[in-house]
N, C-alpha and C positions, 0 to 999 in steps of 0.2 A: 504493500500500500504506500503510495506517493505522503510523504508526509508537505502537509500546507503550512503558509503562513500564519499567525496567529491576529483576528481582527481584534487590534486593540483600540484603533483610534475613533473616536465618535466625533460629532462637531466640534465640541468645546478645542479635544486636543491637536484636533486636526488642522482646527482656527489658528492653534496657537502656533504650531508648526511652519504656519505660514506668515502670519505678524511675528513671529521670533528670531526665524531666520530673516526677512526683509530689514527688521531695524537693528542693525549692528551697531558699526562707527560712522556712516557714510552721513546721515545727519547733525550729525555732531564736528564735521569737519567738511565739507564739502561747498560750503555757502562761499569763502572767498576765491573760491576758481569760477564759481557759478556770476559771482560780481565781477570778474572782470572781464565775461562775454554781455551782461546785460547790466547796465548801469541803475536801471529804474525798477522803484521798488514793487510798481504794480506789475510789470514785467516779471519781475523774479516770479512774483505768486502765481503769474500764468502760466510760466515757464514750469514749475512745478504741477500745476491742477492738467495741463497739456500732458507732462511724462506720468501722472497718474493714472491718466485717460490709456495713454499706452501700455502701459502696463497691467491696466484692466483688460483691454481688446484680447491679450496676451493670455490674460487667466481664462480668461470666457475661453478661448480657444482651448487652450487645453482643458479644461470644465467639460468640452463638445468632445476632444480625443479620450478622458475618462470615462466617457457614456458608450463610445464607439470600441475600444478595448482595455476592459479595467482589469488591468493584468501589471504584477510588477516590472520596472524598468522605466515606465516613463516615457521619454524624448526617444530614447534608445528604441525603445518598442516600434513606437510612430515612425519613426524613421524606416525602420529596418519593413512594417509593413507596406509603407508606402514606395519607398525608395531601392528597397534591397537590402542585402545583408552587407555587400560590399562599403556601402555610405555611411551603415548603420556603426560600423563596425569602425571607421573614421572618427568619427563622433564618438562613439566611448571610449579609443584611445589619446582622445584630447581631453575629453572629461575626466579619465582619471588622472593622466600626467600631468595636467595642469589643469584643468579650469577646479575641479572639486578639489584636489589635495594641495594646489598653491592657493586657492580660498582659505583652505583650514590653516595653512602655515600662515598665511597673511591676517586673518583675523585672531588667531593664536598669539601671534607678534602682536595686533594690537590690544587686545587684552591685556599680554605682561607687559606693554609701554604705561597705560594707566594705572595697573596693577602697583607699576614704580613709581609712578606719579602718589600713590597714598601711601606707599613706603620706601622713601626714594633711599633711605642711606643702605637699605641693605638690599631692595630689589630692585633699584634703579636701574631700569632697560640700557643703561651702558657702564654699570657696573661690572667690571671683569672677575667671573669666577674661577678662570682655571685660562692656564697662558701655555701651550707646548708648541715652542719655535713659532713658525709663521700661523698657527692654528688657535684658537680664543674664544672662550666660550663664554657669554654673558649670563647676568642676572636675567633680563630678560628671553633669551633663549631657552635658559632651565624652566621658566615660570612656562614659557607656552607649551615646550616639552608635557610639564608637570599636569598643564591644563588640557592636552593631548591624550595625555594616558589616562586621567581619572575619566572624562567621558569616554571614551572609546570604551573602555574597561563596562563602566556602567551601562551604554550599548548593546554591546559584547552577551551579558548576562541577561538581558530581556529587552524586549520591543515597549513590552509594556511598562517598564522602571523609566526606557529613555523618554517616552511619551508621558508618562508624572512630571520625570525634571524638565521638560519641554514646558509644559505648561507652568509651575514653578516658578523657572525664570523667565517665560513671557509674560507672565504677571507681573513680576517683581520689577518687570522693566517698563511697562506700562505704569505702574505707580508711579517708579521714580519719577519718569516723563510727564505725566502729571501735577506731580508735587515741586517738579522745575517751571512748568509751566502756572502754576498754583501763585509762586512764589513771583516770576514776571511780571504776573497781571495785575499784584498786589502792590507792587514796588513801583514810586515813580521813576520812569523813565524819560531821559534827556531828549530823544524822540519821538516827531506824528508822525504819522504815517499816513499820508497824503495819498489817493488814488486815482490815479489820473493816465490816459494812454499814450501822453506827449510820449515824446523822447524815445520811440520806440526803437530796436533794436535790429540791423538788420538781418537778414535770415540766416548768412552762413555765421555770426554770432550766435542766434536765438540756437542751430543746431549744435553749432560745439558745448552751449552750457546745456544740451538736454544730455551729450555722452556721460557726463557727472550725476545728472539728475537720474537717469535712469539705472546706470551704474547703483546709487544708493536705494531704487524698486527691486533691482536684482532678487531672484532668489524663489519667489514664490512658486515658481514651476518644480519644486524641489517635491513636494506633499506627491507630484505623480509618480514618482519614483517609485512609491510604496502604497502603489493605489489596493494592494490584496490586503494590507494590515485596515486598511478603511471598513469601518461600516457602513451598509448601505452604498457602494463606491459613490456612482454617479452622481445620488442626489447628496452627501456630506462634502465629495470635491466640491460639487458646484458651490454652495452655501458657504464651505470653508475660504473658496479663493475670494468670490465676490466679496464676503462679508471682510475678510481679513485686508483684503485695497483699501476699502474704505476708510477703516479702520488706521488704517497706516498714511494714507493718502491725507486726512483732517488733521491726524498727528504733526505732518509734517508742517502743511500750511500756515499752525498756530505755534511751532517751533521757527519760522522761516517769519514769521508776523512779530516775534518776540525780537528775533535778530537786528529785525531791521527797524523797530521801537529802541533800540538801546545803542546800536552804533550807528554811525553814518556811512554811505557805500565807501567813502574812501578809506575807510577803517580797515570794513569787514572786507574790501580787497586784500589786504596786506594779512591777514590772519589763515594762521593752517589749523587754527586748534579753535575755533569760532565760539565754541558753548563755552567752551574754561573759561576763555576772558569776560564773553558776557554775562555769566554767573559772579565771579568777578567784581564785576562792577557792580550787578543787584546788589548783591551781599557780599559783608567782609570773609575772604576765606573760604567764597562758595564752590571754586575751582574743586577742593577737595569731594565736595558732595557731588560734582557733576562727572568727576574720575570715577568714581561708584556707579554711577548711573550707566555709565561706558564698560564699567566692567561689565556687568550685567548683561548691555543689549550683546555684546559680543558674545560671552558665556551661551546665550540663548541664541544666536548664529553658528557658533559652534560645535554647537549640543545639534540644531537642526542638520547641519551640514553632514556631521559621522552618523548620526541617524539614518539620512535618507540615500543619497550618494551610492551605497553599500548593493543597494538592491537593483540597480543599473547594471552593476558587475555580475551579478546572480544572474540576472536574466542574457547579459553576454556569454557566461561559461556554460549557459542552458542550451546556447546556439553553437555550444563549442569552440567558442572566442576569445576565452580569456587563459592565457598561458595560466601550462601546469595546474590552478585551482577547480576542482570537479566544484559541481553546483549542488550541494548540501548543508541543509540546514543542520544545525547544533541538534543533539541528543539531546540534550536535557533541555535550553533555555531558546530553543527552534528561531533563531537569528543566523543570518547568513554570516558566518562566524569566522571564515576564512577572510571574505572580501573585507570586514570590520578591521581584522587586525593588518592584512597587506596596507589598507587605506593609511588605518594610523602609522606604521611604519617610516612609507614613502613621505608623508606630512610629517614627518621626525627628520626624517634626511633632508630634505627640503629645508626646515626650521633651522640645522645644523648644518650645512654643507653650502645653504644658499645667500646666508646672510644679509636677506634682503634684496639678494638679484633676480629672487622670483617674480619680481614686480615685474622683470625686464620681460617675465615669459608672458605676464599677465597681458603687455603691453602687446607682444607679439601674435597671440593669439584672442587678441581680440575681435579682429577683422574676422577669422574664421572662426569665431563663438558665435558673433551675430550671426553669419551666416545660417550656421546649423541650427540655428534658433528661428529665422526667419523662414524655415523648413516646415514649422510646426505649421503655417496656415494655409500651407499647400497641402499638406496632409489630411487636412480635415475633409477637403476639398478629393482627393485620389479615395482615401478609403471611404467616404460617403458614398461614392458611387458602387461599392459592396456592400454595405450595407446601411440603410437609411436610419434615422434613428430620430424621436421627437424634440431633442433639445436641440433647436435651430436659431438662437436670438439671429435676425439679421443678417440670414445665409446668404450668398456667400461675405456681404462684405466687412462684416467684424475681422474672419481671417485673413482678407486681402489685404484691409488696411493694414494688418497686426505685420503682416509680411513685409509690404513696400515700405513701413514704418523701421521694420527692420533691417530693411536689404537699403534704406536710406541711410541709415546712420552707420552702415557699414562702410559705405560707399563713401560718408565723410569722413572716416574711421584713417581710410585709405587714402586719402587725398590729404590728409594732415599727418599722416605715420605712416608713407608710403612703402619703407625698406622694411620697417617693424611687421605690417601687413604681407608682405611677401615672403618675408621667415615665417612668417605664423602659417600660411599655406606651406612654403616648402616641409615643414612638421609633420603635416596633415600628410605629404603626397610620402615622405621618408616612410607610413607605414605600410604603406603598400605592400612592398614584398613580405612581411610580416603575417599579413593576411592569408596569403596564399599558401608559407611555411604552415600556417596555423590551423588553415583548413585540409593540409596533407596528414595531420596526423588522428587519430580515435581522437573520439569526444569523452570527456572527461565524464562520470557516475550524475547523476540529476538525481533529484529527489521524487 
């Protein structure tokens, strides 16, 4: 007997998996690169409710691909039905080498940065713990390590333990955001906030501050990964993505509303660390409360991230795809227990070998992230025609937009990071022969 997944998530944690992974650090840092493509403050909040809109389009879409096959994997799934296995299988060796395990080192890193920030003399992210020749390991690299291995670990041991801590700490991050926002509204601030649509922006501006804004939506397409652990798939995806945008999306606007009540744009250009200082100002010594705050949303990005990621892999070794790892769940604690612990690993070597020059892969594979992402609303589109299915918001064109929205910002992605864009495909095409080794050999035990 095939042994299954275990359905642990209902609305509530399925909600959360999806607000928890989306608010990491990207709001709490992102506002002075977003100021210095758009000057004007009613502009920023469009600029924002616009990459909302998109990254809505984006949920409904995949909301339509969990109705059409609620099966684990996700992206990888959709692909691989619409496209083939060859595409499919492109796509999950960029998801694992970089897009999900340089996520995990990269918001792991930001974690133990504020982590040092509330204990700077001994965890200070450039405190050196250990020095051999050209080689140096920081305080902050042990802390993401540290914060690496307790969730993976907790993962590891149940579906349903990591979907508690999920929930958890997307509460606890929603408080604090609250109680920052609490404390804003209550505080007089040196700024009005005038709304007006003079001075507008022009458009190859208005697009390069949406790759930042959308950048900080990231993530919500994560929940499809693990559409078998869902209850009820179809109708909890749906309710979990939509409700969970909104939720993120309102968040954001009355954080981006506080910003720009307290400094003036020529400020908040010059700032990489936006909330610390505005906190700051509110209050004496509020930087520290807003370091907390940031632990948290990351902790709960974290925790979504070795969560979901894991079952994209399951569903590749299922196809016979994924070197060496058969597709078997754990004995006892029925989690895909091999791809948890490879994941964590690889996000260890990364964290330790990469010193921060994963960014450089971030940067390079991002032209062809969009792409494979911009896949999804062609998809809906190919496998609709096998089989139809009732949840159609505004067929076909929610997924066209969510596409050409994506195959746009690709396309600026390209035209501003040209050399970076053409390493992030040569990556993509280097697996090639990989594929082919891969599919010469047996297929690895299934469950």
């Amino acid at each position: 007997m095939k042994k299954q997944f275990d359905q642990v998530m209902g609305v509530c944690s399925a909600s959360s998996m999806v607000v928890g992974i989306i608010i990491g650090t990207g709001i709490f840092l992102t506002a002075g690169q977003i100021a210095t493509y758009i000057e004007s403050p009613t502009w920023i909040l469009i600029a924002w409710i616009t990459g909302g809109a998109i990254a809505t389009t984006g949920a409904i879409t995949m909301a339509q691909l969990s109705s059409l096959i609620p099966r684990v994997g996700g992206l990888y799934i959709y692909i691989r039905e619409a496209f083939g296995e060859l595409m499919a299988f492109w796509y999950g060796c960029i998801l694992f080498l970089v897009l999900q395990c340089g996520s995990i080192a990269a918001v792991a890193m930001g974690f133990a940065y504020y982590f040092g920030n509330i204990f700077p003399s001994f965890f200070g992210a450039d405190v050196v713990w250990l020095h051999f020749y050209d080689f140096s390991l920081t305080a902050g690299q042990v802390t993401a390590i540290f914060a690496v291995l307790v969730l993976t670990y907790i993962n590891y041991i149940g579906a349903r333990l990591g979907s508690i801590v999920q929930v958890l700490l997307t509460v606890l991050s929603i408080v604090t955001i609250l109680v920052f926002l609490a404390i804003a509204f209550t505080v007089p601030k040196p700024q009005t906030l005038t709304l007006s649509l003079v001075n507008a922006p022009d458009f190859s501006k208005f697009s390069l501050a949406m790759i930042p804004i959308l950048w900080t939506f990231s993530g919500w397409y994560n929940l499809n990964f693990a559409a078998e652990e869902v209850q009820n798939t179809s109708r909890t995806i749906t309710i979990s993505l939509l409700s969970g945008m909104a939720v993120v999306t309102f968040l954001y606007l009355l954080v981006n509303v506080v910003y720009l009540t307290t400094l003036p744009i020529q400020q908040i250009q010059k700032e990489t660390q936006i909330a610390y200082t505005v906190m700051n100002v509110l209050i004496a010594d509020g930087g520290i409360f807003i370091s907390v705050a940031i632990v948290i949303s990351a902790l709960g990005t974290l925790n979504g991230l070795i969560f979901a990621s894991p079952r994209a892999y399951f569903a590749m070794a299922k196809d016979g795809l994924f070197p060496i790892l058969p597709a078997k769940l754990h004995p006892k604690h029925n989690t895909p227990h091999n791809f948890i612990t490879i994941q964590g690993l690889w996000a260890i070597c990364l964290i330790i070998l990469g010193q921060g020059s994963y960014n450089a892969l971030f940067t390079y594979v991002m032209f062809t992230g969009l792409l494979f992402t911009s896949l999804a609303g062609i998809a809906v589109i190919v496998i609709r025609k096998k089989q139809p299915i009732a949840l159609a918001w505004a067929y076909p064109w929610i997924p066209v937009f969510f596409t050409l929205s994506s195959i746009g910002l690709a396309v600026n992605t390209c035209y501003y990071s040209f050399m970076e864009s053409i390493v992030g495909l040569l990556i993509v095409l280097l697996t090639f022969p990989l594929y082919f080794l891969i599919k010469n050999k047996p297929h690895g035990s299934s469950v």
